[in-house]
C-alpha positions as CSV (number, residue, x, y, z in Angstrom):
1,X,0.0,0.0,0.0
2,X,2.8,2.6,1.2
3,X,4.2,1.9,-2.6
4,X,0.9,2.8,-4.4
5,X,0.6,5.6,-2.1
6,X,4.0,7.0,-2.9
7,X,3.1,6.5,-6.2
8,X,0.1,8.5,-6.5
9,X,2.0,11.4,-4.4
10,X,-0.3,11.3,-1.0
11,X,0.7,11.7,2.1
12,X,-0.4,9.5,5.0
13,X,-2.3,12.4,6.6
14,X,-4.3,12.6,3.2
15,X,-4.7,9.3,2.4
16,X,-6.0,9.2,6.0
17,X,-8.4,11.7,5.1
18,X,-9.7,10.2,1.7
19,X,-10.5,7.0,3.7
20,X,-12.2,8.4,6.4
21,X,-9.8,7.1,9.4
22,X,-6.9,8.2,11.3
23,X,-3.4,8.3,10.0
24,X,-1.8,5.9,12.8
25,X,-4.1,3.6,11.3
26,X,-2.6,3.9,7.6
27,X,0.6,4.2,9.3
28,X,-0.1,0.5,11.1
29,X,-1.2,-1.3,7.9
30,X,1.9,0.2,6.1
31,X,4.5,-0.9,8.6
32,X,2.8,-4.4,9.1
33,X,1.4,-3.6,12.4
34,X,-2.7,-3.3,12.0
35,X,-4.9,-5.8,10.2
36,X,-6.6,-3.7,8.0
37,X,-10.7,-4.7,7.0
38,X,-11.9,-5.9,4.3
39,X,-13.7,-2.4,3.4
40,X,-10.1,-0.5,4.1
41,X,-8.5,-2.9,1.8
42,X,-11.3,-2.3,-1.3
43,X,-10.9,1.3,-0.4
44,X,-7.7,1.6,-0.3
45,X,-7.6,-0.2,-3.9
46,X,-9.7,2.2,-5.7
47,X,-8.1,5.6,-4.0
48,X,-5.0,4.4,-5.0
49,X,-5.8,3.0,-8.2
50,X,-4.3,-0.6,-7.5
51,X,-6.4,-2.4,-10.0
52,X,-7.3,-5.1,-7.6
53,X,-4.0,-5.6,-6.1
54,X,-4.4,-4.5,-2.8
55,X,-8.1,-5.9,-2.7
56,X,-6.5,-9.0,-4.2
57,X,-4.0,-9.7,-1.0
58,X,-7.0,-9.3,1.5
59,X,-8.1,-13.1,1.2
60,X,-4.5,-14.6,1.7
61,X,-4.3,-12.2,4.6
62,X,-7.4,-13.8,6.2
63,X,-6.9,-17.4,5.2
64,X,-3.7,-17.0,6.8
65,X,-5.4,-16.2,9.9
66,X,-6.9,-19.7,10.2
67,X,-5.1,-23.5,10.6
68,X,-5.1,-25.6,8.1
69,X,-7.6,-28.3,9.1
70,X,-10.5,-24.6,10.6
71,X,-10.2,-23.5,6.9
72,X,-12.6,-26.0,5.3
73,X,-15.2,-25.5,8.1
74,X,-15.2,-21.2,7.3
75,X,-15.4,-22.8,3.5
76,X,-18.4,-25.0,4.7
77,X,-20.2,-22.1,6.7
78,X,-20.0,-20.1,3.7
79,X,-22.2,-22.5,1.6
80,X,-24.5,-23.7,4.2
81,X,-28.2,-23.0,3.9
82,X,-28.4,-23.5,7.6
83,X,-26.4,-23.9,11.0
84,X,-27.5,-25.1,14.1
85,X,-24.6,-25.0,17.2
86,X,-24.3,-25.9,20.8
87,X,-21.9,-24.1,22.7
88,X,-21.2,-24.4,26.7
89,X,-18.1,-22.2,26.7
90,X,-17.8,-19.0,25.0
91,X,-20.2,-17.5,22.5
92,X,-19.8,-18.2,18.8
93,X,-17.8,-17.0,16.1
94,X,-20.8,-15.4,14.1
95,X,-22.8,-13.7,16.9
96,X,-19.2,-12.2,18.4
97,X,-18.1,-8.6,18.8
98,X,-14.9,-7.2,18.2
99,X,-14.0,-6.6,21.5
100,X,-15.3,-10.2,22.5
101,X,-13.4,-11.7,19.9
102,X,-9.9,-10.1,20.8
103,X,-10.3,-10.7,24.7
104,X,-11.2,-14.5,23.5
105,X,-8.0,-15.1,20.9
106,X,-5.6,-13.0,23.3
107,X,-6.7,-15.2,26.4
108,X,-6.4,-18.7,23.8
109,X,-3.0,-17.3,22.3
110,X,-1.3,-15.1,24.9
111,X,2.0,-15.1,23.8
112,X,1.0,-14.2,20.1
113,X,2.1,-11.0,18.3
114,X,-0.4,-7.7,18.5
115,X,-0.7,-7.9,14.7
116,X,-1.8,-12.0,14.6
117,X,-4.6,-11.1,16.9
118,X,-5.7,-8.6,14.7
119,X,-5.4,-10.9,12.0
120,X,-7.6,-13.6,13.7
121,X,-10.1,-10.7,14.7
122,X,-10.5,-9.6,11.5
123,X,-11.2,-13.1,10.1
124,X,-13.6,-13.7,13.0
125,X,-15.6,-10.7,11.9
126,X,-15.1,-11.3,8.0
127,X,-17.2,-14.6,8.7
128,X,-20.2,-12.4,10.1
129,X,-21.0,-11.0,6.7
130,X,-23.5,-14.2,6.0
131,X,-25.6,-12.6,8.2
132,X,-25.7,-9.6,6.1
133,X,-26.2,-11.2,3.1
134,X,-29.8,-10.9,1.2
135,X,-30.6,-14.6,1.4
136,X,-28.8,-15.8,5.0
137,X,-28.7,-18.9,6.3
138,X,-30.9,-20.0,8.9
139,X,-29.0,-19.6,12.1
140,X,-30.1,-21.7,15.1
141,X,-27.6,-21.7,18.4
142,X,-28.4,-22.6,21.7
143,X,-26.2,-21.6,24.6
144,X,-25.6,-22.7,27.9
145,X,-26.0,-20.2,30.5
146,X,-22.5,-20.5,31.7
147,X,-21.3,-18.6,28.2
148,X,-23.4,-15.5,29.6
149,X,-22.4,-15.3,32.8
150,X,-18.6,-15.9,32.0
151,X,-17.5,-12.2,31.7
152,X,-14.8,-12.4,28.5
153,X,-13.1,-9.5,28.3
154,X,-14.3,-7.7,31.7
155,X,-18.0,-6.1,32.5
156,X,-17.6,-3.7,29.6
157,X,-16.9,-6.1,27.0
158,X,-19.1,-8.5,27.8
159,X,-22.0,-6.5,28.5
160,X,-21.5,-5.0,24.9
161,X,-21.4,-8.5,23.9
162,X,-25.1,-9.7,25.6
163,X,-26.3,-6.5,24.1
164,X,-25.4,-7.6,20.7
165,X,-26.7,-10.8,21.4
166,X,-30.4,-9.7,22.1
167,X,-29.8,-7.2,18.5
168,X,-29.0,-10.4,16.8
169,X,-31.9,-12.6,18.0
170,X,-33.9,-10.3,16.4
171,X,-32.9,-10.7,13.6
172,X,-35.3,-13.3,11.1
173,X,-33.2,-15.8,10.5
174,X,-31.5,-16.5,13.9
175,X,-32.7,-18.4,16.2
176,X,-31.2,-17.7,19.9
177,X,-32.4,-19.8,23.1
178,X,-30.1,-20.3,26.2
179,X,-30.5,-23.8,28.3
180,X,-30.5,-21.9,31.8
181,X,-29.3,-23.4,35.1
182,X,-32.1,-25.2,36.1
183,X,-32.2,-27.4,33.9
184,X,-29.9,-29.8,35.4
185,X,-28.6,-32.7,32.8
186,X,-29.5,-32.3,28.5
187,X,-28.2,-34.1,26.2
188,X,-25.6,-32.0,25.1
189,X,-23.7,-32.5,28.0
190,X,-20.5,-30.4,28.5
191,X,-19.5,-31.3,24.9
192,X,-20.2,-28.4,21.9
193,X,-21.1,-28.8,18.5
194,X,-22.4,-27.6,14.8
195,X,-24.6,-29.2,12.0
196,X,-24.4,-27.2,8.6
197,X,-26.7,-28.5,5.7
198,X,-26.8,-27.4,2.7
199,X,-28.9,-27.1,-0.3
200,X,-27.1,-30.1,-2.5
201,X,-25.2,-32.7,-0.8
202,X,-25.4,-34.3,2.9
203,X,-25.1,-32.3,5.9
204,X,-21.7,-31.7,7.9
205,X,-21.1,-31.9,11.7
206,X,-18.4,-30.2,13.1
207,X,-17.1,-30.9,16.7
208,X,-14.0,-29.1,18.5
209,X,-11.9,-30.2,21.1
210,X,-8.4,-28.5,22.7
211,X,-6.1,-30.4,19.9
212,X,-8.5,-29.2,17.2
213,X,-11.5,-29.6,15.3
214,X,-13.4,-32.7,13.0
215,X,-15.2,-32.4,10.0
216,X,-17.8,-35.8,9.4
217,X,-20.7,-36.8,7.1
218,X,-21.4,-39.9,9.3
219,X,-25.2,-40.4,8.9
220,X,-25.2,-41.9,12.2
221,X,-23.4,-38.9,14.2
222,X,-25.6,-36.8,12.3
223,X,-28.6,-38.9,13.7
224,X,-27.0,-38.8,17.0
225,X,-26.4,-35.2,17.5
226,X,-29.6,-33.8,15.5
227,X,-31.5,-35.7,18.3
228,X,-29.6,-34.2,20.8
229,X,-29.8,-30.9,19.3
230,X,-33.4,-31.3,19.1
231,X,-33.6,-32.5,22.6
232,X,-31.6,-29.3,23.6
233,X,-33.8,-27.1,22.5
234,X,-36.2,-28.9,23.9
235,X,-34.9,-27.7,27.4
236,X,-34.1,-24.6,26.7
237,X,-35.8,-21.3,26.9
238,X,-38.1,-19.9,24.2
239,X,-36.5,-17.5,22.0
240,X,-38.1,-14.5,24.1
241,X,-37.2,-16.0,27.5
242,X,-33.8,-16.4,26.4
243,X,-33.9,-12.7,25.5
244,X,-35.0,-11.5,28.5
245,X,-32.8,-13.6,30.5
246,X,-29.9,-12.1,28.1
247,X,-31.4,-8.5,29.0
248,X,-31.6,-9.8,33.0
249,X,-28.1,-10.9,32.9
250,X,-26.6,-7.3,31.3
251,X,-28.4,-5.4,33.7
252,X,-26.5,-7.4,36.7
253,X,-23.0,-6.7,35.1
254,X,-23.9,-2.7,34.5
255,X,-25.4,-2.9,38.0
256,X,-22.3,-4.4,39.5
257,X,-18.5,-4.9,39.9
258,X,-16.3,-5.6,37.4
């Protein structure tokens, strides 16, 4: 970028300017320091008259962002006409904020450079844009109450985050209930998970543990854990309780100590 901007004779401060963001931000990008968005990138393209270069590097900037054996389940989620998850531990990729997002990759990769982070958060966020698109997948996550209660990032960032939440599960095509506390044993266990189907082709479930993930078209662990997803919703909340519980719980944190 710092060579098509010498090229077309700008200075930082006016490139700055022309992209509507502040010049330690150009300056970052420049110097390999900032991960810059996908919008910044197309931006950036066209002010400078790149003719797709710069616009061109963004992808490999992102892919790089994810291992090798994650890369086929973004591919996956991509295609999928619908997604249905389980998740006791953190919220999920797609219904995260920024600030979530960084507190959750610095906390799982704290010895990682400043720029990698931003490189995984700007993936993480990249992903998000199915949501935005004008024929989404059907989005259908059920979260144990522990992920809203387990305050990522601090009261701040998390309270942002169960605001976004209850913004999200508004939304048509998601589909947000929370199993709460008193329900005492589901069939999910501790143990979370994701079906994506698809239009053409079987469906695909994804399971995660600490060494990594697994892809599988099994029809049998399909069968297995679409019961158990079915069973799970099942126990939880409706979709309104959850969001009022989600409501409750934000309240608490503004209400209280960090």
């Amino acid at each position: 970028m710092q060579r098509y901007r010498l090229a077309a004779g700008l200075a930082r401060r006016e490139l700055a300017e022309r992209l509507r963001c502040a010049e330690a931000e150009v300056e970052r990008v420049e110097n390999a320091e900032g991960m810059p968005s996908r919008s910044f990138a197309v931006e950036a393209d066209r002010l400078l008259a790149a003719d797709g270069a710069l616009a061109a590097l963004w992808p490999s900037l992102v892919k790089s962002a994810y291992p090798d054996w994650f890369w086929q389940v973004i591919e996956l989620e991509q295609q999928a006409s619908f997604v249905q998850e389980f998740e006791t531990v953190a919220v999920p990729g797609l219904l995260q904020t920024e600030a979530y997002a960084r507190a959750v990759f610095t906390t799982a990769h704290p010895v990682a450079p400043a720029l990698h982070i931003e490189q995984y958060v700007t993936a993480r966020l990249d992903r998000q844009r199915i949501l935005d698109r004008r024929d989404p997948p059907q989005i259908m996550i059920t979260l144990d109450e522990a992920v809203l209660r387990r305050r990522v990032g601090g009261s701040r960032t998390m309270s942002e985050q169960l605001g976004h939440l209850v913004t999200l599960a508004e939304l048509p095509k998601v589909h947000l209930q929370v199993i709460p506390f008193s329900v005492r044993e589901h069939p999910g266990g501790m143990t979370p998970f994701r079906i994506m189907g698809f239009r053409e082709g079987p469906d695909v479930l994804y399971g995660e543990s600490f060494m990594g993930g697994q892809v599988t078209t099994s029809a049998h662990q399909l069968r297995q854990h679409q019961l158990a997803f079915n069973l799970i919703q099942a126990n939880a909340l409706s979709p309104q309780d959850s969001r009022t519980l989600i409501s409750r719980l934000r309240k608490e944190i503004d209400g209280g100590p960090d």
